[in-house]
C-alpha positions in Angstrom: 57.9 4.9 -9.8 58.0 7.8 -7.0 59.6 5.9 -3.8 57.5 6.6 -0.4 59.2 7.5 2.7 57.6 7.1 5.6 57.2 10.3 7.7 55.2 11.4 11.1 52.5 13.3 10.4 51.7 16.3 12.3 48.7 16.1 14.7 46.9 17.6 17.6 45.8 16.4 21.0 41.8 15.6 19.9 40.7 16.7 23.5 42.0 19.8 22.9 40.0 20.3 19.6 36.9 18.5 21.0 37.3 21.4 24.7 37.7 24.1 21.3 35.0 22.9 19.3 32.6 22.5 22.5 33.6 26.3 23.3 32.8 27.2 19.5 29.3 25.2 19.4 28.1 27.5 22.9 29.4 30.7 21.8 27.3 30.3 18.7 24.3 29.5 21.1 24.9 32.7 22.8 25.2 34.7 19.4 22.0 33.2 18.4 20.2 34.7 21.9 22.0 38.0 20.7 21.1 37.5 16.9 24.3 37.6 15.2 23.1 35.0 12.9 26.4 35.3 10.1 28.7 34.9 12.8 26.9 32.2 14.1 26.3 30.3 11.1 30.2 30.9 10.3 31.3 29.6 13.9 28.9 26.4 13.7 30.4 25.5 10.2 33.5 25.7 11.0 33.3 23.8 14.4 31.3 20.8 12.3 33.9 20.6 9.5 36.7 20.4 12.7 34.7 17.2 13.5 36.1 15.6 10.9 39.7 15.8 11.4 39.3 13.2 14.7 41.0 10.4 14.9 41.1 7.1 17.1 44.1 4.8 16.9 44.4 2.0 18.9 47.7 0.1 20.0 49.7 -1.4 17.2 48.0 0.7 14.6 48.7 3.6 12.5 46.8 5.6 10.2 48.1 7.1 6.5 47.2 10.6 6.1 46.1 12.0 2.6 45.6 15.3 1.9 43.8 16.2 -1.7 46.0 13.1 -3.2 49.4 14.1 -1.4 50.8 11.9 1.6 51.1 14.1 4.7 52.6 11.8 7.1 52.0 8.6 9.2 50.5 8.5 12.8 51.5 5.6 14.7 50.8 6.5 18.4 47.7 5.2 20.0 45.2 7.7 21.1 42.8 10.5 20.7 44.2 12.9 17.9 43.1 15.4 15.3 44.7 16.3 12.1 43.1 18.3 8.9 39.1 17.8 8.8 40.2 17.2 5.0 42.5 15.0 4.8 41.5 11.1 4.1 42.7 8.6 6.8 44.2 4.9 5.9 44.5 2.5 8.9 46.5 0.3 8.7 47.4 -2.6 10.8 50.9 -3.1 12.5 50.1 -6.0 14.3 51.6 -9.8 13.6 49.7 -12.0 10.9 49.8 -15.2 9.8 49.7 -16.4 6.5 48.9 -20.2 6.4 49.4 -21.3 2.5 47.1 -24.1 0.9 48.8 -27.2 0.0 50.8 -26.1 -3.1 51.9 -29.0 -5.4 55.1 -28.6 -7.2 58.0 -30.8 -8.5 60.7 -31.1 -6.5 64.6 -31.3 -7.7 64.0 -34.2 -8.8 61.3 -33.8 -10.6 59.2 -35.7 -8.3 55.3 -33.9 -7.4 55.2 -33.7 -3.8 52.4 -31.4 -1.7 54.0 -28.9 0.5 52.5 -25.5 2.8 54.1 -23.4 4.7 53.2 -20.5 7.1 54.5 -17.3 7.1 54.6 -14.8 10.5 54.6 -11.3 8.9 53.5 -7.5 10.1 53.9 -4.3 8.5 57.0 -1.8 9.6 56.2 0.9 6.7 52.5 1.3 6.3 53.0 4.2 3.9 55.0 1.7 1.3 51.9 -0.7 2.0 49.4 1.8 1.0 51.2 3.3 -1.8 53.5 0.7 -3.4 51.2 -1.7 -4.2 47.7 -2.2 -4.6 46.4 -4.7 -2.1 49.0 -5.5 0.6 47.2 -8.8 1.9 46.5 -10.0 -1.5 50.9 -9.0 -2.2 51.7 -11.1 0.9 49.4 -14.6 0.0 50.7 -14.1 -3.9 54.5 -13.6 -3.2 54.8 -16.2 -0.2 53.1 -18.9 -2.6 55.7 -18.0 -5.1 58.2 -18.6 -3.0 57.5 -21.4 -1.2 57.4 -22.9 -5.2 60.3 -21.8 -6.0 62.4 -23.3 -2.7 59.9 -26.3 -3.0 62.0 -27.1 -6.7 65.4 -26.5 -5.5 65.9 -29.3 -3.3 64.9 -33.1 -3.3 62.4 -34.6 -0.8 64.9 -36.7 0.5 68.2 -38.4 0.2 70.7 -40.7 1.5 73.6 -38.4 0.6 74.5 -37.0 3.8 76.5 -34.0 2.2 72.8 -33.0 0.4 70.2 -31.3 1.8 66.5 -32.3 1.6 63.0 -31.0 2.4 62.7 -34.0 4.8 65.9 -33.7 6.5 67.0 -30.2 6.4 63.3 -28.5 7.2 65.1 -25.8 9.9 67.8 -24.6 6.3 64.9 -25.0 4.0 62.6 -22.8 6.0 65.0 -19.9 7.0 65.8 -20.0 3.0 62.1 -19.1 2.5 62.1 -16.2 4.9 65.2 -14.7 3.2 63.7 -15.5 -0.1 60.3 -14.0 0.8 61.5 -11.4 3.0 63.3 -10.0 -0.4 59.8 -10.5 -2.1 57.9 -8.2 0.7 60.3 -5.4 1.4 58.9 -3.3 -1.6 55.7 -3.5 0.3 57.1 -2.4 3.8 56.3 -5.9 4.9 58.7 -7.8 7.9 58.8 -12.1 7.6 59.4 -12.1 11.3 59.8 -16.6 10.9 58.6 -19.0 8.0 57.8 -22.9 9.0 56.9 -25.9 6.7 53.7 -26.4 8.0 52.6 -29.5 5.6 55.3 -31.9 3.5 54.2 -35.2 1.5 54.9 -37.3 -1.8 51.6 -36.1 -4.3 49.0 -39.2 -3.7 49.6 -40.4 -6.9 53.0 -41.7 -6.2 53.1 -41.4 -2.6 53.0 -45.6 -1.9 55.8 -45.8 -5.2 58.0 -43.6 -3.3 57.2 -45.0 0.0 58.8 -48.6 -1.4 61.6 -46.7 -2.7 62.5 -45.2 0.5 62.4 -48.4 2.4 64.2 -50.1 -0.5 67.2 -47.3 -0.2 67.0 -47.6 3.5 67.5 -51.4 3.7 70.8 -50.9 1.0 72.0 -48.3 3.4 72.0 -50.3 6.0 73.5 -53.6 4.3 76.3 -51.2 3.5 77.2 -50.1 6.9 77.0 -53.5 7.8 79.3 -54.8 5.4 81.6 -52.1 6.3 81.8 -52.5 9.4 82.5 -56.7 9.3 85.2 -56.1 6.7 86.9 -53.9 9.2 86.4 -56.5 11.5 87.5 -59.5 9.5 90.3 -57.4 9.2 91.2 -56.9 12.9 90.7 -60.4 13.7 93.5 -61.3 11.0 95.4 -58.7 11.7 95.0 -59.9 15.9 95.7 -63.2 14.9 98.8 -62.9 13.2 100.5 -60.3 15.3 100.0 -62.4 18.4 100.7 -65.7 17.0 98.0 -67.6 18.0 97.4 -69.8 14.5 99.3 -69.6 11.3 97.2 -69.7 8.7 98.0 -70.0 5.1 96.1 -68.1 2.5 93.2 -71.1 2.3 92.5 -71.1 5.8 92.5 -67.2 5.7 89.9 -67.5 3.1 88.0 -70.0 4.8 88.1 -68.0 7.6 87.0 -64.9 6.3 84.1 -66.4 4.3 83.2 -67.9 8.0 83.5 -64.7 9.3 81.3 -62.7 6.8 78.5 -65.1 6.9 78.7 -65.0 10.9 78.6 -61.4 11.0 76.2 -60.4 8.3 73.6 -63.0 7.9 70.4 -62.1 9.3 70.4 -65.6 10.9 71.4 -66.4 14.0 75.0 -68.7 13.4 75.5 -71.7 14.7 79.2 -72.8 15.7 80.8 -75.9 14.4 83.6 -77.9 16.3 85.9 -79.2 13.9 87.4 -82.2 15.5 89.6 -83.0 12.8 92.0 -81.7 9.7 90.3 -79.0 8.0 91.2 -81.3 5.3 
């Protein structure tokens, strides 16, 4: 396939033309009081077909020009201009879109279906590429940016407790610059700019949405017994440790047991301890 190269296409001021074409029209009024009629019928053809060849671009537009098949050039400055009465004229759109996808459901990592959308912020920066290499540009954008948002979607879990992992939950700023790179390298054959890509929608599919939900508050509650355990071993361990270097009790390897069982259950237990004065021998 022939690559396109955007160029600037060569134009004219249209106020120019239109003060020309106005001079052409009158003169052929006069010729017509002095009945040259060929000349006149030559000038007023010729200053119609010139009508064709104006051109209105607004800001943040362009317009492709076409000549009997061939690409002429690109005009991207707003304003009043006039190019070849022949040539065809694409406009084209350089303005910022958004592209808000539907909720796409896909499996993630895990192979778990979740529902996910995203929206992608995109404008053209080659509008000859957009016309010429490929069909629809609008219709490219929506196709490829679903696609891509699929194929992120499956490389990562929806969450996890591993903190060296990323997720879709917990990672959303990684996951979503991922999908501009990944989409931006869709687009560029298009002349197409991802200027930012957000997750715009993120859930468990309904069908297992309440399993999962259970799941995650079942992981969560392990989680946090761990760090809890954790942290009262380590400070079973510095009351010992306390203990024995200043000397306060000497305790033998049952009492250290007892102690630390005492200890564990005190630190631990979701209820509240209640101390015990030992008035007498542990025996």
């Amino acid at each position: 396939m022939e690559a396109i190269t955007e160029k600037k296409a060569i134009v004219i001021n249209g106020f120019l033309v239109l003060f020309i074409n106005l001079a052409v029209i009158l003169l052929g009024i006069y010729l017509i009081i002095m009945k040259s009629v060929v000349i006149v019928i030559i000038l007023l053809l010729v200053g119609f077909i010139s009508f064709g060849g104006f051109l209105v671009l607004q800001p943040n537009n362009s317009a492709v020009i076409i000549l009997f098949g061939k690409y002429i050039g690109t005009v991207k400055e707003a304003g009043f201009w006039w190019v070849n009465p022949f040539s065809e004229k694409k406009k084209v759109s350089l303005r910022i879109h958004n592209f808000n996808s539907e909720k796409i459901k896909v499996n993630d990592l895990h192979g778990n279906p979740i529902e996910i959308a995203a929206v992608i912020v995109w404008r053209v920066f080659d509008s000859a590429r957009a016309i010429f290499d490929v069909q629809n540009y609008e219709q490219f954008v929506s196709i490829q940016s679903e696609t891509a948002i699929r194929a992120i979607a499956s490389q990562y879990s929806y969450d996890t407790n591993e903190n060296d992992k990323m997720s879709l939950v917990g990672n959303q700023h990684e996951v979503a610059e991922e999908l501009k790179s990944f989409t931006q390298s869709r687009l560029e054959i298009a002349g197409i700019e991802v200027i930012e890509t957000r997750l715009s929608y993120l859930a468990y599919a309904p069908e297992i949405a309440q399993a999962m939900l259970r799941r995650q508050q079942a992981q969560a509650v392990v989680a946090a017994r761990t760090k809890i355990v954790e942290g009262a071993v380590g400070m079973v361990d510095m009351a010992l440790k306390a203990l024995s270097e200043q000397h306060i009790v000497e305790l033998d390897e049952e009492k250290k047991a007892t102690m630390v069982n005492n200890l564990m259950v005190a630190l631990v237990s979701e209820v509240q301890a209640q101390p015990v004065i030992n008035a007498g021998s542990l025996y």
